[in-house]
C-alpha positions in Angstrom: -11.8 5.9 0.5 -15.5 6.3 0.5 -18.0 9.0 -0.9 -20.9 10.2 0.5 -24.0 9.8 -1.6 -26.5 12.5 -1.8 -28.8 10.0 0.6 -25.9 9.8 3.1 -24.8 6.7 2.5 -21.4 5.1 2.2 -19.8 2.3 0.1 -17.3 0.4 2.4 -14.5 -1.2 0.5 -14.8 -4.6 -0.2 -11.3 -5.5 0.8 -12.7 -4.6 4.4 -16.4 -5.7 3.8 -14.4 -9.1 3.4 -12.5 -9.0 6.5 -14.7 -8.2 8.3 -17.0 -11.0 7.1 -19.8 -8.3 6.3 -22.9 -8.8 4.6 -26.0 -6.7 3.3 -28.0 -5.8 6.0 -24.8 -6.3 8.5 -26.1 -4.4 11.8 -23.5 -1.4 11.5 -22.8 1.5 14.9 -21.8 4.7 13.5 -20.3 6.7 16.3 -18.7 10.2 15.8 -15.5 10.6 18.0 -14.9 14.5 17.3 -14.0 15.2 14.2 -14.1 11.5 13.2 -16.6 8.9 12.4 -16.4 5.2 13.8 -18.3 2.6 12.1 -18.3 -0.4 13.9 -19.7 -3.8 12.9 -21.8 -5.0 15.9 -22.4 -8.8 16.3 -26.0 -10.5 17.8 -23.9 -12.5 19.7 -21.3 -10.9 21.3 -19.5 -13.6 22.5 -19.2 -15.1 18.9 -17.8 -11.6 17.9 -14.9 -12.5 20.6 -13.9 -16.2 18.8 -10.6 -16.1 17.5 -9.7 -12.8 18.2 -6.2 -14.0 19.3 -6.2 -16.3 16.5 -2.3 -15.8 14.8 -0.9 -13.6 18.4 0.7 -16.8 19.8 3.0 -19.3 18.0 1.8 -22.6 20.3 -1.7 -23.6 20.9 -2.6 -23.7 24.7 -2.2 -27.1 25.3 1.6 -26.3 24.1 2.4 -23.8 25.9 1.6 -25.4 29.1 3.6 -28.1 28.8 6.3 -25.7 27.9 5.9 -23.6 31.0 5.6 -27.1 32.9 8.7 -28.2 31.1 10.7 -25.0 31.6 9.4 -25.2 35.7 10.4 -28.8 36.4 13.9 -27.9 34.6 14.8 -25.0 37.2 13.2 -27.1 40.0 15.8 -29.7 39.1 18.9 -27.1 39.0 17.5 -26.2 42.3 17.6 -29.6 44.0 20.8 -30.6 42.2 22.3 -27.9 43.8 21.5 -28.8 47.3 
């Protein structure tokens, strides 16, 4: 929870502040979305922003999961030429 300061401004929690890697003077986009405001950290280098942002959704790295998918390929092309 945050409260508005009579100059309009906003403490952000620091749990999130962490997370989100911000600093002072972090270059912030405040965006209303109705009834709701959207405050949305916004990186100089947008690519950058992008790194790791699948970091934790896969248990294999990339390299791993190929040769998995190349393992699990060559295994039903052998049941397939086994069988005739």
């Amino acid at each position: 929870m945050a409260i508005l300061s009579t100059k309009g401004q906003i403490v952000i929690p620091e749990e999130i502040r962490t997370a989100l890697e911000l600093k002072p003077g972090a270059d912030i986009a405040v965006e209303r979305l109705d009834n709701n405001i959207l405050l949305m950290p916004r990186h100089k280098d947008p690519l950058k922003a992008l790194l790791g942002l699948t970091k934790g959704m896969f248990e294999d790295d990339a390299v791993t999961m190929i040769r998995k998918s190349r393992d699990r390929d060559n295994e039903i092309d052998n049941r397939e030429t086994w069988r005739g």
